[in-house]
C-alpha positions in Angstrom: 27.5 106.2 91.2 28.0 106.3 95.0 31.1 109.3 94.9 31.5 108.7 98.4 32.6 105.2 98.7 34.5 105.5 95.6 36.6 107.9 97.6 36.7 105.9 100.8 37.7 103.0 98.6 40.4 104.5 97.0 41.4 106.1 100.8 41.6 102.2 101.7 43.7 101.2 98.9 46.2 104.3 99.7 46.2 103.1 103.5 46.7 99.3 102.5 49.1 100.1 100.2 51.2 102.4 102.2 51.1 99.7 104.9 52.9 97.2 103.0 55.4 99.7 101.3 56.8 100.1 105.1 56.9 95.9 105.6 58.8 96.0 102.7 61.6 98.7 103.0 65.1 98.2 102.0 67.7 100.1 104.5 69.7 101.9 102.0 73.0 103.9 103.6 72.7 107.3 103.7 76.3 107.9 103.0 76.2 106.0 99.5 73.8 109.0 98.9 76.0 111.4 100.3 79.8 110.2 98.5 78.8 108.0 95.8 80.1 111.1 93.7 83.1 110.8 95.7 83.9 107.0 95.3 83.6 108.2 91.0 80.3 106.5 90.5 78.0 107.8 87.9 74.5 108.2 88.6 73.6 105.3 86.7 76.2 103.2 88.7 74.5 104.4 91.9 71.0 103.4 91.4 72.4 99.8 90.3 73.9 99.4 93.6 70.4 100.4 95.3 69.1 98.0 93.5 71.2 95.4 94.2 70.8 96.0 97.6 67.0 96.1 97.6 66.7 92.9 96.2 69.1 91.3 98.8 67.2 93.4 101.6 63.4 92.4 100.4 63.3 90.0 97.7 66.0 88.3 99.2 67.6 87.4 95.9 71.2 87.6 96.6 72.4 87.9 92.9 69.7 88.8 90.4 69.7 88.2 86.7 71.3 91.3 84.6 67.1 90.7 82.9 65.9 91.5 86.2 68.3 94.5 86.9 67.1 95.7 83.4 63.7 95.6 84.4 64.0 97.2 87.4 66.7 99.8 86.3 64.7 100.8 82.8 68.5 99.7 81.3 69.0 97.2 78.8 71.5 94.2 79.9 73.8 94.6 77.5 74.5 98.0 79.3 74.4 96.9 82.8 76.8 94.1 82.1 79.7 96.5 81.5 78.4 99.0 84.3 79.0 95.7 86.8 82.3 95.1 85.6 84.1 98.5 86.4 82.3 98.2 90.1 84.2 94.9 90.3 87.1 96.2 89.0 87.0 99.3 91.0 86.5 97.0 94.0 83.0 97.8 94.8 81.4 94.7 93.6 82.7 91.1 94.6 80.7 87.7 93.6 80.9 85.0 96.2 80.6 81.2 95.3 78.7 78.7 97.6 78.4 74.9 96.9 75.6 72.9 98.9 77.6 69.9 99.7 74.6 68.0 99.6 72.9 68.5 96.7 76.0 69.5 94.7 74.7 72.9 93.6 76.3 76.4 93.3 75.5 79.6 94.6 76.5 83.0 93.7 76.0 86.2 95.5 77.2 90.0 95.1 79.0 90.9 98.0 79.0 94.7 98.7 81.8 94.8 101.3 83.9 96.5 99.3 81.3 99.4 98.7 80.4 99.8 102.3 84.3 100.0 102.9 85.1 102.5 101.2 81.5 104.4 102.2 83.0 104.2 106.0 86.5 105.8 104.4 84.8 108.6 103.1 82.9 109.0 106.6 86.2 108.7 108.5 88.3 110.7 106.0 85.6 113.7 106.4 85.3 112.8 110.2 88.9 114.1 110.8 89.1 116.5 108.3 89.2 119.9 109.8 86.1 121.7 110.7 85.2 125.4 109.7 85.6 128.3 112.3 81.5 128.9 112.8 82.1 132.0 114.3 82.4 133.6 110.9 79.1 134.2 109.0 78.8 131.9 106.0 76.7 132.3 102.6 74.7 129.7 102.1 76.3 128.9 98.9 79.9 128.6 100.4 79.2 124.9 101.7 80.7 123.5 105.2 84.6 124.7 104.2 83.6 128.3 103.0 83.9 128.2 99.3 82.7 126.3 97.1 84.6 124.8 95.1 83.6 122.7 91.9 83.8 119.2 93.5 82.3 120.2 96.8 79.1 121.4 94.9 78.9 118.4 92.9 79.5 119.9 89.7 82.5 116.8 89.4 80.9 114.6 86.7 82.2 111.0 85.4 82.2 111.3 81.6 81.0 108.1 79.9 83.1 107.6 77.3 81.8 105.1 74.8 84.8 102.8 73.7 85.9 99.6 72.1 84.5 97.4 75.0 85.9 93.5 75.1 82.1 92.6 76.6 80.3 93.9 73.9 82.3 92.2 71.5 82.3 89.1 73.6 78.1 89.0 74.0 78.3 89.9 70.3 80.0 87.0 69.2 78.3 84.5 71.8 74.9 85.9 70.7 73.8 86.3 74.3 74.5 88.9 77.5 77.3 87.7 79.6 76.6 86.0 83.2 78.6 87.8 85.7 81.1 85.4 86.0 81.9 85.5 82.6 82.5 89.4 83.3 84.5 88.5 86.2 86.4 86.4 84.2 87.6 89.0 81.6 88.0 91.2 84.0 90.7 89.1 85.5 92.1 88.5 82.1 92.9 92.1 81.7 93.6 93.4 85.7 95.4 90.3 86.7 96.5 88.4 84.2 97.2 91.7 81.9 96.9 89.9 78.8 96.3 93.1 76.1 93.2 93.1 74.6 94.0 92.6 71.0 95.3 88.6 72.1 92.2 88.4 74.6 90.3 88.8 70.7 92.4 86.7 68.7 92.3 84.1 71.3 87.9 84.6 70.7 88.7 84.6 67.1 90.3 81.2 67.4 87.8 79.4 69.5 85.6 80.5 67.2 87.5 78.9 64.0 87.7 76.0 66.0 83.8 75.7 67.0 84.7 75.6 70.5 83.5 79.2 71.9 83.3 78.5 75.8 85.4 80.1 78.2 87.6 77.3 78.9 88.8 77.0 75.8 89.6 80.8 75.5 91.6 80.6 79.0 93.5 77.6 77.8 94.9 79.2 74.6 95.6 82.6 76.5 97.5 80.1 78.8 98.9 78.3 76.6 100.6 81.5 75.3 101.5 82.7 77.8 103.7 79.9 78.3 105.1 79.9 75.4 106.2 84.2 76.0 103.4 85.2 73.5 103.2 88.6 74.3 101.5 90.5 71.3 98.9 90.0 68.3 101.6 89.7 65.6 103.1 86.8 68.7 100.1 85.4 68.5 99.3 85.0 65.1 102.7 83.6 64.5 102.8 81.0 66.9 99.3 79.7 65.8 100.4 79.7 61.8 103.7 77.8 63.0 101.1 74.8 64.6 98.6 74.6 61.7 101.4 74.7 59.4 102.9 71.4 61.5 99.6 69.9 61.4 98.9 70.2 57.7 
């Protein structure tokens, strides 16, 4: 066995494959780095951003599968599908819709706005912030303001709490992960619509005694009670007894 070429092979590969690592670089911002612990993200939450952004920077997939996040992230998708809720609820993470008027089909993108917003607040918050007097020695554990405190050295965590979670119960019952705009959708249910979670579930629990489990049909009974001032579970469960009684 020839141990030189071997090497000078393997020396070719490394070059080749170093050259197309830097043709295929996604820009990340240096600042989501720097305040992501700032903005209350988890470390978890972070790295899904990256992601995100890497596959609109070089794959040029503008809203990836939650299958290809998982495979990507190491996370399963039943995880990640919670994880891209609170960044749209938190305003981090917006989808977009776009419709090719001529062949009638629609688009979806994640739009990071919001994240890169709220990165440039950080930078102009800290910007005008007031500086340190430098002409006092400083120990290098005291940080840029003189003493550390436990926020400043990035000892602030984000506990992640495991709770009674409408998506898992929603995937649960639909046997399947949920699309983002299904996510999106119960997340508006609860932020703007602020129906309580206990009639989000009983309105689940009747499109599921009616054989209709879709999305639609959930919004129209939460509408439909709203209308009609039904406010709570016992509400709820009233007002539905009243209609099969009439129909009986």
């Amino acid at each position: 066995m020839d141990h030189g070429n071997a090497g000078g092979s393997r020396g070719s590969w490394a070059d080749g494959a170093a050259a197309g690592m830097s043709q295929g670089m996604a820009i990340i911002p240096y600042s989501l780095l720097r305040y992501y612990r700032k903005l209350g993200l988890t470390d978890r939450e972070a790295m899904l951003l990256i992601h995100l952004i890497g596959f609109q920077q070089v794959e040029f997939k503008a809203f990836p599968s939650l299958e290809e996040l998982s495979d990507v992230t190491g996370i399963p998708a039943a995880s990640i599908a919670p994880s891209l809720q609170r960044l749209m609820k938190e305003g981090l993470l917006g989808i977009d819709e776009y419709v090719d008027g001529a062949q009638g089909i629609h688009y979806e993108r994640y739009n990071l706005n919001g994240l890169y917003k709220k990165l440039a607040d950080c930078m102009a918050e800290e910007d005008t912030a007031p500086q340190p007097d430098r002409s006092k020695p400083q120990s290098p554990l005291s940080g840029r303001g003189g003493s550390a405190s436990p926020e400043s050295a990035g000892a602030r965590t984000v506990p992640e709490k495991e709770e009674r979670n409408l998506f898992t119960i929603f995937e649960k019952e639909f046997g399947r992960p949920l699309s983002p705009m299904e996510l999106e959708t119960i997340s508006g249910w609860v932020d703007a619509d602020r129906y309580p979670d206990e009639l989000i579930l009983l309105a689940l629990k009747e499109a599921v005694f009616a054989g209709k489990l879709h999305f639609r049909y959930i919004d129209r009974i939460l509408l439909e009670w709203s209308r009609n001032r039904v406010r709570t579970a016992k509400d709820a469960k009233a007002y539905t007894q009243k209609f099969r009684n009439i129909g009986r």
